[in-house]
Each structure stands twice: as C-alpha cells, then as structure tokens.
C-alpha positions as CSV (number, residue, x, y, z in Angstrom):
1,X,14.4,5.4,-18.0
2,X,14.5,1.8,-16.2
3,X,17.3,-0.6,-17.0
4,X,16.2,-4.4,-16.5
5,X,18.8,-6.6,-15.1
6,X,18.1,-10.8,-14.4
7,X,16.9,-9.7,-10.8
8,X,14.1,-8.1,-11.8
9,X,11.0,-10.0,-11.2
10,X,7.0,-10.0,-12.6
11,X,4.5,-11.1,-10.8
12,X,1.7,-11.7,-11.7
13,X,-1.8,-10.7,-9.4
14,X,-5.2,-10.4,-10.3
15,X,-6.2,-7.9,-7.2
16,X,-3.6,-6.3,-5.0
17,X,-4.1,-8.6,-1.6
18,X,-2.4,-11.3,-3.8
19,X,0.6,-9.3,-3.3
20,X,0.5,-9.4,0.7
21,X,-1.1,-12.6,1.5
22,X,-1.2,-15.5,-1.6
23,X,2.1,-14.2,-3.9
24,X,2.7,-18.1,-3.7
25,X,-0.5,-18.5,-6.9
26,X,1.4,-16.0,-9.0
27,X,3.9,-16.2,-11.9
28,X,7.3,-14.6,-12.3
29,X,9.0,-13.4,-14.7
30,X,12.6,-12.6,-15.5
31,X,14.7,-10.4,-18.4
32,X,17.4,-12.3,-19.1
33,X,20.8,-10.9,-21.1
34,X,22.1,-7.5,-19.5
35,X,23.7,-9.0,-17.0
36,X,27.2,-10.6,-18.3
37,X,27.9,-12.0,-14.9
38,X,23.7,-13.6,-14.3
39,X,24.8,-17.1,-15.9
40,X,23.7,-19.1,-19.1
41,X,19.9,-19.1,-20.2
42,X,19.8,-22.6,-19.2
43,X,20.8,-21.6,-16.3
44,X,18.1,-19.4,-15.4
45,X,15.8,-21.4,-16.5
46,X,17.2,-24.7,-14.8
47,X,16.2,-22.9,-11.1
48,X,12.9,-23.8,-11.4
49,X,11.8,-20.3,-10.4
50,X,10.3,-18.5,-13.5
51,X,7.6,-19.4,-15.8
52,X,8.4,-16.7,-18.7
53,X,11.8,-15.6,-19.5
54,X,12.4,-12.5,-21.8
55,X,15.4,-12.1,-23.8
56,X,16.8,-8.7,-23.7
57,X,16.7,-6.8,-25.8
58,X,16.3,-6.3,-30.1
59,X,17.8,-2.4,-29.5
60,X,17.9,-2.0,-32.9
61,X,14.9,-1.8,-35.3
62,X,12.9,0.5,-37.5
63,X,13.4,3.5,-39.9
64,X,15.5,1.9,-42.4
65,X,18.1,0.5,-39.5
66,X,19.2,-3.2,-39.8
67,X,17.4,-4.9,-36.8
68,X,20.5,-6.1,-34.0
69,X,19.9,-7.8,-30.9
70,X,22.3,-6.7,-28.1
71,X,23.0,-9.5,-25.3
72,X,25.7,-7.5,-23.4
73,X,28.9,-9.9,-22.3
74,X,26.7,-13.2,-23.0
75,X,27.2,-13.3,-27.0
76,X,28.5,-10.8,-30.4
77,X,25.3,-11.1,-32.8
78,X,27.6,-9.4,-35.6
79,X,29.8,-12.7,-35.5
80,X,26.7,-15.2,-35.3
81,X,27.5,-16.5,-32.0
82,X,24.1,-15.7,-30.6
83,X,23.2,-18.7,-32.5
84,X,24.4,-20.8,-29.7
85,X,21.4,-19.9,-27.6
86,X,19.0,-21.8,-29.7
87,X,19.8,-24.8,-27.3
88,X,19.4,-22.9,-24.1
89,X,15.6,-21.5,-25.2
90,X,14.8,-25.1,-26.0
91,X,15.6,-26.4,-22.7
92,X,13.5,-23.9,-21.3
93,X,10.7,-24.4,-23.5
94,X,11.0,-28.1,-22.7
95,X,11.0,-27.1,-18.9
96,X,7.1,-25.4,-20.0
97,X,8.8,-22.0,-19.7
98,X,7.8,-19.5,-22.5
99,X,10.7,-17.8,-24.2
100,X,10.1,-14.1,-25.8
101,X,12.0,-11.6,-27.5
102,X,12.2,-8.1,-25.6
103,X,12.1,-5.2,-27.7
104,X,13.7,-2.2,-27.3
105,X,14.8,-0.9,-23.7
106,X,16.2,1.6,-21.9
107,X,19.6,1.8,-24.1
108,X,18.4,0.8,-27.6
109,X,18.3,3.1,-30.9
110,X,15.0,2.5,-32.4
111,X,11.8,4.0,-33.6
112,X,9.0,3.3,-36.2
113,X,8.4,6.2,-38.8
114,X,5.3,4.7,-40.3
115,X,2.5,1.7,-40.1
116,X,4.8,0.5,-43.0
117,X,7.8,0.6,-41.1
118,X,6.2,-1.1,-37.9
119,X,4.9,-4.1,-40.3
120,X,8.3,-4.8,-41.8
121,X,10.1,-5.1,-38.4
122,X,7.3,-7.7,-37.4
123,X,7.7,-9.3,-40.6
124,X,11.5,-9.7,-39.6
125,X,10.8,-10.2,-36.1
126,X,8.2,-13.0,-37.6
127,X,10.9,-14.7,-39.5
128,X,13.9,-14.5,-37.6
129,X,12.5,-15.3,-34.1
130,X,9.9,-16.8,-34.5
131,X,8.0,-19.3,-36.8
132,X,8.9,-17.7,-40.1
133,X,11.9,-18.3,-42.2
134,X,15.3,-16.9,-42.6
135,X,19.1,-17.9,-43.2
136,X,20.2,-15.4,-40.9
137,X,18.5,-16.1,-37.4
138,X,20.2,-14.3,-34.8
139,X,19.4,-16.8,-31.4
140,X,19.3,-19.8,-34.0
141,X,16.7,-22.5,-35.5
142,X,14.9,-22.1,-32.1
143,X,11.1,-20.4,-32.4
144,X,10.0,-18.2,-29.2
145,X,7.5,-18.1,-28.1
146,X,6.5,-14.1,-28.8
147,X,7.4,-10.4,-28.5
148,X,7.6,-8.4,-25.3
149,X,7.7,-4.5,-25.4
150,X,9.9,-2.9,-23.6
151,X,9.1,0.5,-25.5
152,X,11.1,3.5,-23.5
153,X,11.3,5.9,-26.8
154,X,9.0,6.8,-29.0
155,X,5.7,6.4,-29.6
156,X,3.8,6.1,-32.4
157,X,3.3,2.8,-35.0
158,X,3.4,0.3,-32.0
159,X,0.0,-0.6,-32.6
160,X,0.6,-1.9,-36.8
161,X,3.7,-3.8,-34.8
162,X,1.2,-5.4,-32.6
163,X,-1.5,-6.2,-35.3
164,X,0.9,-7.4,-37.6
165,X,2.8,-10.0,-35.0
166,X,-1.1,-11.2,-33.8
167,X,-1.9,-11.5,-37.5
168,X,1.6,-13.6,-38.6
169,X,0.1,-16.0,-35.3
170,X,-3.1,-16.1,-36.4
171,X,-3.0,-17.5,-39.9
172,X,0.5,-20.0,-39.0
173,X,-2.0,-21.2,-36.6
174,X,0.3,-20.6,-33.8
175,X,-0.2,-18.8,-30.6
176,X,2.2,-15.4,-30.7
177,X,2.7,-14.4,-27.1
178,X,2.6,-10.4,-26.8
179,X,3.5,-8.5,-23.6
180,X,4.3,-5.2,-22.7
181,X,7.0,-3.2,-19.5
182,X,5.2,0.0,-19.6
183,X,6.2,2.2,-16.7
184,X,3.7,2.4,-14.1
185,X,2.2,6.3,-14.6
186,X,-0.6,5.2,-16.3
187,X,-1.3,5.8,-19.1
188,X,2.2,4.7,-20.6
189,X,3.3,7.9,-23.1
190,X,4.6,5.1,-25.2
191,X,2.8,2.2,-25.2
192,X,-0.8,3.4,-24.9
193,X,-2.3,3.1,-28.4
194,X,-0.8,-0.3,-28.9
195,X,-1.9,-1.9,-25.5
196,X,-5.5,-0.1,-26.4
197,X,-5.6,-2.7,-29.3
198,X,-6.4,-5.7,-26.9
199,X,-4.0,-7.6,-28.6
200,X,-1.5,-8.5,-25.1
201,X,-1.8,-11.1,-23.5
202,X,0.5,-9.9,-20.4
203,X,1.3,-6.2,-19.5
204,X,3.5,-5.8,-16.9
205,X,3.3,-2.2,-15.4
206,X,7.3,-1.3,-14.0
207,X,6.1,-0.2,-10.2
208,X,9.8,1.3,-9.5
209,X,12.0,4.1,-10.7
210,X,8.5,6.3,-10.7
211,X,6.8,7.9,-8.1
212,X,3.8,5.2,-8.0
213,X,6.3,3.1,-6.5
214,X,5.2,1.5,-3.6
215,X,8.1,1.9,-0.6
216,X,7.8,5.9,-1.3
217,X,4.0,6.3,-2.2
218,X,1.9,3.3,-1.4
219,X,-1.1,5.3,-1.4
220,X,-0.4,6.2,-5.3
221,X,0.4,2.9,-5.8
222,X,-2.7,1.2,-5.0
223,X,-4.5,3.8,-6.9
224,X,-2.2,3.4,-10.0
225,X,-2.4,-0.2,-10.0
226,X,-6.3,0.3,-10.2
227,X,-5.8,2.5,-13.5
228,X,-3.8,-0.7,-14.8
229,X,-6.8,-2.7,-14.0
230,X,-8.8,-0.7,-16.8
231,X,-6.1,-1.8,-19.5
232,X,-7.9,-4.7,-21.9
233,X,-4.9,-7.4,-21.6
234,X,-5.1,-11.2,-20.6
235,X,-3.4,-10.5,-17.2
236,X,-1.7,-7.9,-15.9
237,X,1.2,-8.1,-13.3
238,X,3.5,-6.1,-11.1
239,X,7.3,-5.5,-12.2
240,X,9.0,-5.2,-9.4
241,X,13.0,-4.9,-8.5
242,X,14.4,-7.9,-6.7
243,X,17.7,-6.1,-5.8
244,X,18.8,-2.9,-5.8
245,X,21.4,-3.6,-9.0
246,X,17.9,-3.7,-10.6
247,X,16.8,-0.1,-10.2
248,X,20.0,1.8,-9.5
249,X,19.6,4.9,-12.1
250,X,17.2,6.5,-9.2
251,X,17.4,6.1,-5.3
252,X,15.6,3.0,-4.3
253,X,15.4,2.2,-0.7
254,X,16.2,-1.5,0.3
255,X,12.1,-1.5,1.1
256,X,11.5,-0.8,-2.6
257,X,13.0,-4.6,-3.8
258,X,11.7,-8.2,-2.8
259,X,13.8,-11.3,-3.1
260,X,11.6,-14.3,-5.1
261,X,11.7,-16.0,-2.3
262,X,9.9,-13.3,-0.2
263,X,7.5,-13.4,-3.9
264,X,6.6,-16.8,-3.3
C-alpha cells in the first residue's frame, strides 16, 4: 500500500529512452496535501516545476458514507476551512497548471457497493468539485479541473464512476480530466475494469513499493512498463519517488528515487 507524499513525482514518457536521455520533454506531476510541513498550494504551484497538481485525497466516499476530504495538517474540512484553498487552485490554474481531486489512497475508508452507488459519488464529486452546484463545497467556489484515482481498496463499480464523471463533462461541455495511480503489476487488481473503459486521459503506473521497481528489477521493469503500454489512455507516465520520505512503508534504496531536477 503506497502512501504519496508532495515529493512524489509523474513523469510523463511515451517510450522508456525518454526516461534516460530526453526527461527534459516530459511533464510532472505532484500530490499535494499529506504532507503538513510541504507548504501552501500556491506554493507548490508558484515553483514553476509541475504541470498537474492532485489534491490528496477524498478518503471518504461510497456505500451510504458522507463523502470527506482529508488534507492532513493543511486544513479541518468538518469546520469549512478547506474553503480557503479555492484561492490557491486558482492561482495555479491561472499559472496553466491543472488542478484534480485524488480519490481514495492508501489510508482512506471507501468502497462502491453498486453502479448506483459509483454514480451518486460522481454526482457529488460533479457538484462539489467541480462544475456542478452545491452550498457545501469543501475546497470552495473553485472548479478543478477532474478526478484522479488513487484506488488501493476495492474493486468493483469504478468503471460507472468513470462513465458517469466523462458523461457530467460531456453534456456541461467541459473537459473532465480523469487519471489513474495504479500500482505497477500490471494489470492493477483494482483499477482494471475502469481504465479498460478508455475513458483516462492520464494513467500513471506507481513503479516503486513493488517488485517492478526499477533500482531492484530493471529487467521487470522494462517489461512491465511495456504491459502499461497496452492500456487504452491518452498518455501514460511513470510515478516515481523523489525522496525516500515518499516510499518509506517498504525498503527503498537511495537508487530507487530521483530529484526533479535529475527528472528534467
């Protein structure tokens, strides 16, 4: 079970020998809001270094549970004052960086006990985070710019979530990001039915904590990344761990991280 702090970093390559010799074409990504101590949201966005930034995570959702967003130290959602980052995800999105909701994650409590249930979380995902309406929107009056699945429990309905999120976009006539963290054995136990759908625009496959990690099997590695390349998305990236804070739960060597820096 991976946990995502703000170091970890996406990149984005359409063959491998992007990864070794032109990193500097690709984009990054970053999960922003585990991390009490990473900074604001403006903040991340105001280095200049990312191109998407996910907000982590929606934990709670589905079977009859009232949807919560959990920003660790940054904000308490049960006293509205997540409402505050509705600035910061402006900025950003003035900067041309895409802002998305992360579902789920490592820590969360939530599953989907029916098609039903999946289409009533994205009708509240729809209206409180993005263009629908509501009187109780958790980051503020601020619209994101779509829904990134970080699925680690579970795995069934994830598919009606998907249809009905690409289906809110389609008839409000405005593009509804979707992406997906599957972990890198391929195919994702979780995430497979829904990423079969061809509805994602961006999946990117978690290449640590598993043994098709890189710094401990390179040659499973290149040959998982190939598997990825069958999956019917947009683009599909790399997640790699850009410290070691970033993939603690299981012994990482320092080989198994790259700075953004190092990325570029």
């Amino acid at each position: 079970m991976a946990i995502k702090l703000s170091q970890t970093l996406l990149l984005s390559l359409p063959t491998l020998l992007l990864l070794v010799f032109i990193s500097d074409a690709g984009l990054l990504v970053v999960y922003w809001g585990q991390n009490g101590k990473e900074g604001s949201l403006a903040n991340t966005c105001a280095t200049g270094t990312y191109n998407i930034v996910n907000i982590a995570f929606l934990s709670t959702f589905g079977n009859g549970q009232q949807p919560q967003i959990n920003l660790a130290g940054h904000c308490s959602p049960a006293s509205n004052g997540c409402q505050s980052v509705s600035s910061d995800i402006k900025y950003c999105q003035n900067r041309d960086i895409k802002v998305l909701i992360s579902i789920g994650g490592g820590a969360g409590s939530y599953t989907l006990s029916s098609d039903d249930d999946a289409r009533n979380v994205a009708d509240y995902i729809w209206n409180n985070f993005l263009g629908g309406q509501s009187e109780s929107r958790p980051l503020g009056n601020a619209v994101l710019d779509g829904v990134d699945f970080d699925i680690e429990a579970g795995r069934l309905h994830y598919a009606a979530l998907a249809r009905r999120l690409s289906e809110h976009g389609q008839s409000s006539r405005k593009k509804v990001y979707l992406t997906a963290a599957p972990q890198c054995p391929f195919p994702d136990k979780h995430l497979n039915d829904a990423l079969s759908t061809g509805l994602f625009d961006y999946v990117w496959a978690q290449f640590y904590n598993n043994y098709c990690q890189y710094s401990t099997n390179p040659n499973g590695f290149i040959r998982t990344w190939g598997k990825w390349g069958t999956i019917p998305a947009k683009k599909m990236f790399i997640g790699l761990p850009a410290s070691p804070a970033a993939a603690k739960w299981l012994c990482v060597s320092a080989s198994a991280y790259l700075t953004d820096a190092a990325l570029r």
